[in-house]
TILUM-370435 format. One record per residue (C-alpha): x, y, z. Coordinates in Angstrom, 2 decimals, decimal comma. Layout:
BEGIN
[[X; Y; Z]]
...
This chain:
BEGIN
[[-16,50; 12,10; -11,02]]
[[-16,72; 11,87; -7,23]]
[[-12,79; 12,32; -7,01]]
[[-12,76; 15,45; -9,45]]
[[-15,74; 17,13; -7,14]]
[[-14,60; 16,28; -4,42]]
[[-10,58; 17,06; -4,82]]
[[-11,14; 20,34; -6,67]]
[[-13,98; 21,29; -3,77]]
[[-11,27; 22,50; -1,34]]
[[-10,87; 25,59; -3,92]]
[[-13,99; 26,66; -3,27]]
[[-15,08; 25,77; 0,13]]
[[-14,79; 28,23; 2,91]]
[[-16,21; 26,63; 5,88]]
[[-13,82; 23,79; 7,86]]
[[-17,06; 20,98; 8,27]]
[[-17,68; 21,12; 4,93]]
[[-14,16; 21,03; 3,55]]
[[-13,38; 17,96; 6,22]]
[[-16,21; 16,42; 4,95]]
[[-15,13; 16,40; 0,80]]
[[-11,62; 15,27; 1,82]]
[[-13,28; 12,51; 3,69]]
[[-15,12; 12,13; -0,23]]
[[-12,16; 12,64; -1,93]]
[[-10,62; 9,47; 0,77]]
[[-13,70; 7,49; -0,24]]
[[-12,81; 8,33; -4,08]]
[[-9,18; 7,45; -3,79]]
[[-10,01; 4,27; -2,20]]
[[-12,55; 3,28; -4,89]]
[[-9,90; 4,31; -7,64]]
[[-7,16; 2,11; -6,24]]
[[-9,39; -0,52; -6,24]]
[[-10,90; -0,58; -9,46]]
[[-7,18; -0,25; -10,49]]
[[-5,71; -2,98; -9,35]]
[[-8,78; -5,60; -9,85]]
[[-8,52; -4,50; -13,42]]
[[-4,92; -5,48; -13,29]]
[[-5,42; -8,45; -11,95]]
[[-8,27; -9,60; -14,50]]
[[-6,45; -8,11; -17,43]]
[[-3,06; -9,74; -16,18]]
[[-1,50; -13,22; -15,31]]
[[1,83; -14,61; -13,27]]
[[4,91; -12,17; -13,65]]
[[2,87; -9,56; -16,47]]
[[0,44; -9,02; -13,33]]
[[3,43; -8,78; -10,57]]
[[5,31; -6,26; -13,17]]
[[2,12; -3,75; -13,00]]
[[0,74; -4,42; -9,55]]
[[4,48; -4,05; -7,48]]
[[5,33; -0,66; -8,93]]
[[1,93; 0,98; -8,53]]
[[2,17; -0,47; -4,87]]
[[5,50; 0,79; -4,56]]
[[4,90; 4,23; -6,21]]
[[1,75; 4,49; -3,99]]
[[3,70; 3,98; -0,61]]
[[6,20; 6,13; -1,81]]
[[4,11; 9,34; -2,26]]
[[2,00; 8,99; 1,01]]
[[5,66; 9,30; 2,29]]
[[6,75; 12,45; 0,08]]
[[3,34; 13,89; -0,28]]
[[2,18; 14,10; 2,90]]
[[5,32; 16,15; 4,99]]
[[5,23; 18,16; 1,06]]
[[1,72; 19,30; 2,25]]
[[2,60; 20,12; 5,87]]
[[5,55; 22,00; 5,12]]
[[3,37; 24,03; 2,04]]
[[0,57; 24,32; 4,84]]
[[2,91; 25,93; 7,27]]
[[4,17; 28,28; 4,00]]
[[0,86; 29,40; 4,52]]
């Protein structure tokens, strides 16, 4: 709920403070999420069937902070 609010809250926010303040939410939420992921992984999960799910999603993970984040620079400075 807290990532939904908070990621959908930049839509609607006009002041800076307050939009700095629900990406530092929507941070918190991400965090939380990647979390509860992978301990369900690893509870649901043993040996290899546990490396199988857990390496991609850390791979896939890594891979978009490193597309994702120049995307958004270059769409920021698109204006």
């Amino acid at each position: 709920m807290l990532y939904a609010l908070a990621g959908t809250a930049g839509y609607f926010v006009n002041d800076l403070y307050v939009l700095l303040a629900t990406r530092a939410l929507l941070g918190v939420a991400v965090g939380g999420i990647m979390t509860a992921i992978s301990a369900t992984i690893t509870d649901w999960f043993e040996g290899a069937r546990r490396a199988s799910f857990l390496g991609p999603q850390q791979a896939f993970a890594s891979l978009g902070g490193v597309i994702f984040l120049p995307l958004a620079g270059v769409l920021a400075a698109v204006d």
